[in-house]
Backbone as JSON Lines, residues from 0, in Angstrom:
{"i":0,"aa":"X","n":[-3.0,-5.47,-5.0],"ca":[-3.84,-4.3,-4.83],"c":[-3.03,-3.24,-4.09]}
{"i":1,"aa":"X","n":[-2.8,-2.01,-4.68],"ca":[-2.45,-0.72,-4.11],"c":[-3.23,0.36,-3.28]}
{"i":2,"aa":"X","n":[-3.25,0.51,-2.02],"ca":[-4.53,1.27,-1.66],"c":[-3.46,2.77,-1.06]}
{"i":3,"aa":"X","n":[-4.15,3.67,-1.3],"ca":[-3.09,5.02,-0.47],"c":[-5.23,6.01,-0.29]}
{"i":4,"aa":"X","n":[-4.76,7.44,0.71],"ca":[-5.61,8.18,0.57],"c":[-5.97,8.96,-0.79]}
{"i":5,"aa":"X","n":[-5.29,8.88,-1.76],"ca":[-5.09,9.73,-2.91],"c":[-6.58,9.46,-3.4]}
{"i":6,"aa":"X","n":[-7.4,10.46,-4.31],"ca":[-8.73,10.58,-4.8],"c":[-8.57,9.54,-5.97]}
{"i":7,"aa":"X","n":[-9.76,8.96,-6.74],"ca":[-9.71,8.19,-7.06],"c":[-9.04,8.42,-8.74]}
{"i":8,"aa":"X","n":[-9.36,9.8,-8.92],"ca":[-8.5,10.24,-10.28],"c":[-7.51,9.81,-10.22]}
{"i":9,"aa":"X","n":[-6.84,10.68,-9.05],"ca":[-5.33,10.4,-9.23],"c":[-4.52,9.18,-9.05]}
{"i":10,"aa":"X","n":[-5.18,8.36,-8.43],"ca":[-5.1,6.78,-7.98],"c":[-5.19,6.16,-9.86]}
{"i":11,"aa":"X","n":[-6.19,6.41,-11.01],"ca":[-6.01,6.34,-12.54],"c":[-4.81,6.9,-13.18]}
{"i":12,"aa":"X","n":[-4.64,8.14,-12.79],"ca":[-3.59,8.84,-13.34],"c":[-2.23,8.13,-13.38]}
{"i":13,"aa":"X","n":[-2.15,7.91,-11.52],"ca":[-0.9,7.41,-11.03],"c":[-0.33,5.95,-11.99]}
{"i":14,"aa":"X","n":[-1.9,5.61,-11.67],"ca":[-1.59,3.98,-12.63],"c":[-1.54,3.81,-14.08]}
{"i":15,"aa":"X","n":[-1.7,4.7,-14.74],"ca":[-1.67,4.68,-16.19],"c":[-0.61,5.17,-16.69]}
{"i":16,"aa":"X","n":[0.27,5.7,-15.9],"ca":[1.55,6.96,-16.32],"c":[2.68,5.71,-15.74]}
{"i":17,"aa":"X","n":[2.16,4.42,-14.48],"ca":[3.55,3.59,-14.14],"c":[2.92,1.99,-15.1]}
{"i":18,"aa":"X","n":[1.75,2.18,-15.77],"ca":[1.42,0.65,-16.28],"c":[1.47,-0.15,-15.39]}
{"i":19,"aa":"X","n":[0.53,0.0,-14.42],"ca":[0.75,-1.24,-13.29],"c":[-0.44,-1.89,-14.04]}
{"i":20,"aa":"X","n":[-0.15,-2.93,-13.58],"ca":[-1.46,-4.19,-14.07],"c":[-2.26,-4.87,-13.09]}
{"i":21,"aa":"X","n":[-2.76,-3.88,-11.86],"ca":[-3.02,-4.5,-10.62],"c":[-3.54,-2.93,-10.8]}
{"i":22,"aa":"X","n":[-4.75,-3.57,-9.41],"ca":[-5.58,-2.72,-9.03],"c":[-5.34,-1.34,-8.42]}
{"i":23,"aa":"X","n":[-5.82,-0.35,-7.89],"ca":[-5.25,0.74,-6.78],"c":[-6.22,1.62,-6.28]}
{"i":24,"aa":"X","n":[-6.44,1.03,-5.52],"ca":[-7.82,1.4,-4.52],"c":[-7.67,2.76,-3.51]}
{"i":25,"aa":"X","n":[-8.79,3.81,-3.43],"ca":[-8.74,4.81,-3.03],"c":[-9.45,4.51,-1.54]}
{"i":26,"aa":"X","n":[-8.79,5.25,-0.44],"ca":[-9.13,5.43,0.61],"c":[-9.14,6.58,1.55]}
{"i":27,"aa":"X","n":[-9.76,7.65,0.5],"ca":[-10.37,8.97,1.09],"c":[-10.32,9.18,2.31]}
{"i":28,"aa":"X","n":[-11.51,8.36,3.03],"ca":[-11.82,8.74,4.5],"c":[-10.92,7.96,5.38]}
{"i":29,"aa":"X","n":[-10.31,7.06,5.21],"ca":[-8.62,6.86,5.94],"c":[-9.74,5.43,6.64]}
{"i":30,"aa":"X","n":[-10.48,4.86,6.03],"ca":[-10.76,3.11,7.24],"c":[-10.13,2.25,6.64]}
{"i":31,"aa":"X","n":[-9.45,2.4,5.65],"ca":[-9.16,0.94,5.54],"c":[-7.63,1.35,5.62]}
{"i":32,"aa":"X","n":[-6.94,2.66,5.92],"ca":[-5.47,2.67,6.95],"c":[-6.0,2.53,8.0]}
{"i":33,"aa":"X","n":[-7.02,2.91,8.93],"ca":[-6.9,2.69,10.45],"c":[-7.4,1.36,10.18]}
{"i":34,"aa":"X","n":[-8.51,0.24,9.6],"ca":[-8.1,-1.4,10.49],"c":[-6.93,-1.84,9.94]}
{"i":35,"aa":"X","n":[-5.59,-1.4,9.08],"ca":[-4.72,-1.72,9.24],"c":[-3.71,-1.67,9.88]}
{"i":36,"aa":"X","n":[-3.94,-0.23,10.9],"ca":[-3.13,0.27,11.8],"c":[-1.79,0.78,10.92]}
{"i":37,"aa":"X","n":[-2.33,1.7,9.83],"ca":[-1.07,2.23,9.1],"c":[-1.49,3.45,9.25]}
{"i":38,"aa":"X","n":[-2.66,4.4,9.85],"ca":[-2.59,5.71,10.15],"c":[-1.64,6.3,11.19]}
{"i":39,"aa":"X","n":[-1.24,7.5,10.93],"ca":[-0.32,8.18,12.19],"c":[-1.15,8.86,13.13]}
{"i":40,"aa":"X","n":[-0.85,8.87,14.12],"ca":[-1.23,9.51,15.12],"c":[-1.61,10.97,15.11]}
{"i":41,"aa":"X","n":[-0.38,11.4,14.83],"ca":[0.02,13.05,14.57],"c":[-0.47,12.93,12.74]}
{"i":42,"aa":"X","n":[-1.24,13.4,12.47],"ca":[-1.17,13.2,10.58],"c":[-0.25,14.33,10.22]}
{"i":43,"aa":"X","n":[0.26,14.0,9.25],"ca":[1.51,15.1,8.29],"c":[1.21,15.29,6.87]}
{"i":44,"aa":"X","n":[-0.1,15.69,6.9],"ca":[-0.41,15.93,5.46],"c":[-0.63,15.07,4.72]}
{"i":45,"aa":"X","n":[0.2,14.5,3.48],"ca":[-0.13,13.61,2.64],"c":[0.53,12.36,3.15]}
{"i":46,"aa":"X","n":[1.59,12.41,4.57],"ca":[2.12,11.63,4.81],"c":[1.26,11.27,6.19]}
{"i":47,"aa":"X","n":[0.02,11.09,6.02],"ca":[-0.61,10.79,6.66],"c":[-1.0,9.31,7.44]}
{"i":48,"aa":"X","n":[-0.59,8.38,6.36],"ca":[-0.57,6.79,6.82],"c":[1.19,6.61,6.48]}
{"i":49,"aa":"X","n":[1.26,5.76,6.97],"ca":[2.42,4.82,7.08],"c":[2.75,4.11,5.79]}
{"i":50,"aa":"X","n":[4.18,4.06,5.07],"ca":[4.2,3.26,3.87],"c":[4.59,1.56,4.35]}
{"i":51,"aa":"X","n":[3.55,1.13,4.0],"ca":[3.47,-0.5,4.38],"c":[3.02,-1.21,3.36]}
{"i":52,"aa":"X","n":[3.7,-2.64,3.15],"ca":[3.4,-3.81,2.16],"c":[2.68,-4.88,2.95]}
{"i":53,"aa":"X","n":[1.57,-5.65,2.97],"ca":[1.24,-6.6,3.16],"c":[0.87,-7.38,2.76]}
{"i":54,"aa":"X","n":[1.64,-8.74,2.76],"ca":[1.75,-9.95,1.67],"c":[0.42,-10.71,2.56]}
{"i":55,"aa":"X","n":[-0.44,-11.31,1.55],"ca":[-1.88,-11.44,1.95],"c":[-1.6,-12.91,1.1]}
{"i":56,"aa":"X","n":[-1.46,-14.27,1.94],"ca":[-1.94,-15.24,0.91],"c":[-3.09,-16.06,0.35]}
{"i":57,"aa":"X","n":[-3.32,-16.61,-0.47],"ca":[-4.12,-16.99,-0.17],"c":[-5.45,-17.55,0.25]}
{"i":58,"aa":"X","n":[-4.87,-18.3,1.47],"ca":[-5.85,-18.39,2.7],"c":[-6.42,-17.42,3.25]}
{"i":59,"aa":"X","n":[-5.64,-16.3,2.87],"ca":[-6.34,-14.86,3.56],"c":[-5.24,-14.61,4.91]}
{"i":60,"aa":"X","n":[-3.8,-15.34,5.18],"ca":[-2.91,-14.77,6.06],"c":[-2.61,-14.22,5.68]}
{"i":61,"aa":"X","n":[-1.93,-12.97,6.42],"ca":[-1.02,-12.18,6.47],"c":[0.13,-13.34,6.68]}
{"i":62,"aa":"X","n":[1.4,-12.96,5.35],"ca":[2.21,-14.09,5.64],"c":[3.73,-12.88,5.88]}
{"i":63,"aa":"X","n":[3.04,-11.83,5.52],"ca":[4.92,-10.66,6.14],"c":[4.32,-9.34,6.0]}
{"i":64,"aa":"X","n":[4.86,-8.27,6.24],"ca":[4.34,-6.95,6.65],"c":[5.9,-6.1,6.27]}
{"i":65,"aa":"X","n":[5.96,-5.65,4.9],"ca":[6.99,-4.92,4.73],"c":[6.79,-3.22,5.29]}
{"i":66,"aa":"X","n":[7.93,-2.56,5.63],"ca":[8.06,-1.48,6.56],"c":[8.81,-0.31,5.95]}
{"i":67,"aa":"X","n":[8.86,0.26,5.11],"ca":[10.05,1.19,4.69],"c":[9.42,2.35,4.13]}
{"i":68,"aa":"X","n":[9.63,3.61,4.62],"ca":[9.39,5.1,4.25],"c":[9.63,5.1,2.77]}
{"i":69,"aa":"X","n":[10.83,4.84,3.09],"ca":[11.98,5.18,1.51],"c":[12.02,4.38,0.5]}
{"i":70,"aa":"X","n":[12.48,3.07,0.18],"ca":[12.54,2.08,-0.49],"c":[11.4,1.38,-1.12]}
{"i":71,"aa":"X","n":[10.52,2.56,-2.17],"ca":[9.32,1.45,-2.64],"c":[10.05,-0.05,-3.24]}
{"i":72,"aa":"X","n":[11.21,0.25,-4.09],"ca":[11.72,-1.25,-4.63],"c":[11.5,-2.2,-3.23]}
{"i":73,"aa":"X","n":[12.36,-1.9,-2.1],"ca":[12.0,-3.21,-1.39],"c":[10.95,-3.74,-0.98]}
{"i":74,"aa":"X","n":[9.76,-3.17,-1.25],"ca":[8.72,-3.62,-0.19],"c":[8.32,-4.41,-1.56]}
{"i":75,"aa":"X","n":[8.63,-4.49,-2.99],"ca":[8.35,-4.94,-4.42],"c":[9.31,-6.36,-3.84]}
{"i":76,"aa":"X","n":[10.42,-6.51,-3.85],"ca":[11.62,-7.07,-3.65],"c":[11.26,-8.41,-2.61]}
{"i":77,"aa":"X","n":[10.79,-7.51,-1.25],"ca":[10.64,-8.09,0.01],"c":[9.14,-9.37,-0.52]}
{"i":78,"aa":"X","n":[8.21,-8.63,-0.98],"ca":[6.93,-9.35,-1.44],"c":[7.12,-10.18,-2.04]}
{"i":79,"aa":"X","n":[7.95,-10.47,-3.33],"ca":[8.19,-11.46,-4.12],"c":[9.04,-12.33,-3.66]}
{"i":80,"aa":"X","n":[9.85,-12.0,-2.72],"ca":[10.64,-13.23,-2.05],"c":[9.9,-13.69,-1.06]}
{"i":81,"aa":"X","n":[9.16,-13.24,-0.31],"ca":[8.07,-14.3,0.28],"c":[7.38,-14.5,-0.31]}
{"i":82,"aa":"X","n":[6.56,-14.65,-1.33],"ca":[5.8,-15.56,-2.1],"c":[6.64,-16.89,-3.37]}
{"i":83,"aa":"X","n":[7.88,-16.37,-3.21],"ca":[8.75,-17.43,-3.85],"c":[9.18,-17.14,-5.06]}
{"i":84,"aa":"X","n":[9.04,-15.87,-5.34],"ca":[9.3,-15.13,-6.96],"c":[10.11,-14.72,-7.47]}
């Protein structure tokens, strides 16, 4: 599951133009970045939450927490090597 603030159009758009085959959930009013603690403090516009991966197994752990501004491949990369892929 993909979640960002983006409206829920563009959250369709986004996903139909990259063929993802997984979900991508809209989070308008920013709660489900703040109980993840991926909102910023200072907001910067669209760069308003933090770009974060969290590998969810499961049991429902959090089993790693990828971190990178820049590098969407790694946080793709980072996920599949902790789940064994």
């Amino acid at each position: 599951v993909g979640v960002s603030r983006d409206p829920v159009a563009r959250q369709a758009e986004f996903s139909r133009r990259h063929g993802f085959d997984f979900p991508l959930l809209s989070d308008v009013d920013g709660r489900v970045a703040e109980a993840f603690g991926v909102r910023r403090r200072l907001p910067l516009g669209p760069l308003s939450t933090r770009r974060m991966t969290f590998v969810i197994g499961s049991d429902r752990r959090v089993l790693a927490v990828v971190h990178s501004e820049l590098d969407m491949n790694g946080h793709a990369d980072e996920a599949l090597r902790v789940l064994g892929g």
